[in-house]
N, C-alpha and C positions, 0 to 999 in steps of 0.2 A: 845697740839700736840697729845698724847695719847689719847685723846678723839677725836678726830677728827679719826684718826686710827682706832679706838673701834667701831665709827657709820659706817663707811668706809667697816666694816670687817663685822657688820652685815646687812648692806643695800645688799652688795656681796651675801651672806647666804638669804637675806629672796629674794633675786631675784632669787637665784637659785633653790630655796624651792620650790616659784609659779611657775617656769616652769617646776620642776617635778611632781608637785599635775597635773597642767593642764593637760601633757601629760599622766596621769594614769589617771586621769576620764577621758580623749580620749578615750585612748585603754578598759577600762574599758565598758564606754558606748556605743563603735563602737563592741566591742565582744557582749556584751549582744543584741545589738539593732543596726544591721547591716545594715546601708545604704548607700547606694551607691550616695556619694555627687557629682560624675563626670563622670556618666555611658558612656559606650559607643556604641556608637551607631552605633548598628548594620546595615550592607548593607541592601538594601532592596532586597527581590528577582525578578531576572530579568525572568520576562514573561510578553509574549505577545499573547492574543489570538486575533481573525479576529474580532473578533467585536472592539477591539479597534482599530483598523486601521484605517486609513482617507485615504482613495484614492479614485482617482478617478473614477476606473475602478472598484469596486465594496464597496459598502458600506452596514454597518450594520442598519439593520430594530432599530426602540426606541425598548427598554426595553420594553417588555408585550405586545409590538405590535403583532398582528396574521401575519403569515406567509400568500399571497396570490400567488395563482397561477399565477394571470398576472397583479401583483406590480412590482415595481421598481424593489424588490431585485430579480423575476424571470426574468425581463426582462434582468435583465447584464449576468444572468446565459446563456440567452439563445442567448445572443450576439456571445458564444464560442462554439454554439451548428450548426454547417452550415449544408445543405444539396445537397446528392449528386441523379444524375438519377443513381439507381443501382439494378439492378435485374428487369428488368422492370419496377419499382417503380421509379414515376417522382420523389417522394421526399424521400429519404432513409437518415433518423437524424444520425451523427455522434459523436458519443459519443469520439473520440476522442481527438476531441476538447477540451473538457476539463478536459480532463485527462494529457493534454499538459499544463493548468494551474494547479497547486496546492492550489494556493489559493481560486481558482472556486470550484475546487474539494473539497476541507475540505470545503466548506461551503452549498456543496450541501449534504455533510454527517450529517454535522451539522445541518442542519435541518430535516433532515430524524430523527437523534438521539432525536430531540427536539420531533420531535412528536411522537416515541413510547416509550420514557422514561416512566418508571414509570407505565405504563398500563400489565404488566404482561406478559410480550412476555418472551416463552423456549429458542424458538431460530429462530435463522433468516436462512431464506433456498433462496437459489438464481440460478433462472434458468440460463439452460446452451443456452452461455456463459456469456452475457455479464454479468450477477446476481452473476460471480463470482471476477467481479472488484466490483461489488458496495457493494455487502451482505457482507464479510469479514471485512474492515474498522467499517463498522455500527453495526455488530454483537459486532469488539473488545471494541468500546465505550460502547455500552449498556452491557457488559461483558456477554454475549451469545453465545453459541454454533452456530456453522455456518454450514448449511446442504449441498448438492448439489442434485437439480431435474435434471436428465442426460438423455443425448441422449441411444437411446438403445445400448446395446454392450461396455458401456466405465465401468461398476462398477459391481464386482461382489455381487452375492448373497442381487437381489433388486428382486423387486415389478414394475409394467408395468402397465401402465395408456394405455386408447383404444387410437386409433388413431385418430388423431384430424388436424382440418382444420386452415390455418393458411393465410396472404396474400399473402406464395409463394405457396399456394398448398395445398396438402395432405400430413402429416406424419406419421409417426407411431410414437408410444406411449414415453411417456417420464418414466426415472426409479428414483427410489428413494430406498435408501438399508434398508433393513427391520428394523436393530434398530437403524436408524435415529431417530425415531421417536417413543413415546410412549402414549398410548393412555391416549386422553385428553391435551395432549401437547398444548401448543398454539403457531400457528406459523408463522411468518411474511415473508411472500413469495415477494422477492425484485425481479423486473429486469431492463434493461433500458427502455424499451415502451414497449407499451401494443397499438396494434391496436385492430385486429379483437377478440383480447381474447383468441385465439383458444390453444397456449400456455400454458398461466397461466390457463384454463380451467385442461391441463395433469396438470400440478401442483399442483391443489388443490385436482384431483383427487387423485392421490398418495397417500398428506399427509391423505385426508380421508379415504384410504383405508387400514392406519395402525392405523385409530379410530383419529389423530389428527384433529385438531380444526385451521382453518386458520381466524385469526385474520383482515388479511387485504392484499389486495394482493397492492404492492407498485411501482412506477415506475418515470423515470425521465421524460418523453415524454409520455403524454396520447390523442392519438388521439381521439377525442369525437365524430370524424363526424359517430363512429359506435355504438356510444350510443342510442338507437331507432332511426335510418334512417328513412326519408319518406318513405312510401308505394312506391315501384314503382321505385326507387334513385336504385336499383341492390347491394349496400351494404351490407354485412352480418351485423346483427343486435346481436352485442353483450350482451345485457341485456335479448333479447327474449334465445340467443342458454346459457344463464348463468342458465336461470330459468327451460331451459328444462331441462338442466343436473343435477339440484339437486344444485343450487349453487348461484342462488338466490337473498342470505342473504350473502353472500360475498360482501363484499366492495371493492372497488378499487380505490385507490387516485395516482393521478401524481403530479408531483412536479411542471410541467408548461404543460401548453396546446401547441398545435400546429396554436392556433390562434396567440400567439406572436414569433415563429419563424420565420424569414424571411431571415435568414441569408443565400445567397447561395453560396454556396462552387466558387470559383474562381478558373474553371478549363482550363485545357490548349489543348492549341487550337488540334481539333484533337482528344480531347477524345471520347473515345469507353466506352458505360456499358460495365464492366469486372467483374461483378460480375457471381458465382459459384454457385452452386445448392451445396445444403450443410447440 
């Protein structure tokens, strides 16, 4: 009976022995050599940008695909893009259209940002007005200073471009303030259309005439029909009045042509052009 007791009392002892060894080489090998046998697992973060989107009313272009002016993804841009008769102009583009979508909107920025990434732009400068909805967004993505080429009389202590021809007329000069801009700058002049040029013409003036360097002049709507007109068609000829002024070698890219706009504005019955000289 005592030996039955004796085995009894050290089977007790060497079980409790192996569960202290075990748990000291644990703690032992888990201090030294710390691994995590049951991690946890971390949320994942919730973002969403527009190119993963799946809808219907606008979809994202493949990966490395080039952006075209009258592809698909310009065509749904320009589905929100209508036009109205205004200012004597049968077809006046309203850009508020899509400034009523957001998600047209950031993705008309986003593409603007895709294409002067990385190419060495100062800052982005946006004529007045509408250059000063589109140039601000696009300057904060590419992290850019944001300028403004202004009507006369709105900015003190500027600089004054000559007086330039436009499709409503004659204007006077546009300003830009003197250290906007420093020579050599390079600078991407944004607005929303560009017809006869005569505009972005004072614009590039300006940033030249404080020694800056205009990179590209940018816009949402580029009417082409004044890109060399026929002889004889009565259109101002934006490429001839670019090369008289010294300006050339200025580029100009739009983001859709006016070959795929069709959209016209549904107006009510009755309507009057109520557009202002301005």
């Amino acid at each position: 009976m005592a030996t039955v007791r004796l085995c009894c009392a050290l089977t007790s002892f060497s079980l409790v022995y192996l569960v202290v060894s075990l748990l000291t080489r644990n703690l032992i090998f888990s201090t030294a050599f710390p691994i995590d046998f049951h991690p946890v697992q971390q949320p994942r973060p919730f973002h969403i940008s527009l190119e993963s989107l799946d809808s219907h009313s606008l979809r994202a272009r493949p990966h490395g695909q080039a952006y075209d002016q009258d592809g698909a993804e310009a065509r749904e841009i320009a589905k929100v893009i209508p036009y109205f008769p205004f200012k004597g102009i049968p077809r006046f583009y309203d850009i508020a259209g899509f400034l009523s979508k957001p998600e047209v909107f950031q993705k008309i920025v986003d593409v603007f940002v895709e294409r002067y990434r990385g190419i060495g732009i100062d800052a982005v400068a946006g004529m007045d007005a509408r250059g000063f909805v589109l140039g601000p967004p696009i300057a904060l993505a590419l992290k850019k200073p944001f300028i403004m080429i202004r009507k006369k009389g709105k900015m003190p202590n500027c600089i004054e471009s000559d007086s330039y021809e436009c499709e409503y007329g004659k204007r006077s000069g546009m300003c830009l303030q003197r250290d906007a801009v420093k020579k050599g700058d390079r600078i991407l002049i944004i607005d929303d259309l560009v017809a006869t040029g005569g505009t972005l013409s004072a614009g590039i003036q300006c940033v030249k005439m404080l020694e800056g360097i205009v990179v590209e002049c940018a816009c949402v709507v580029e009417l082409k029909m004044f890109i060399d007109p026929p002889e004889g068609s009565g259109l101002p000829n934006r490429t001839k009045m670019f090369e008289e002024c010294g300006m050339g070698n200025v580029p100009v890219w739009g983001l859709i042509s006016e070959d795929i706009l069709t959209e016209e504005a549904a107006l009510p019955e009755g309507y009057v052009d109520d557009g202002e000289e301005h």
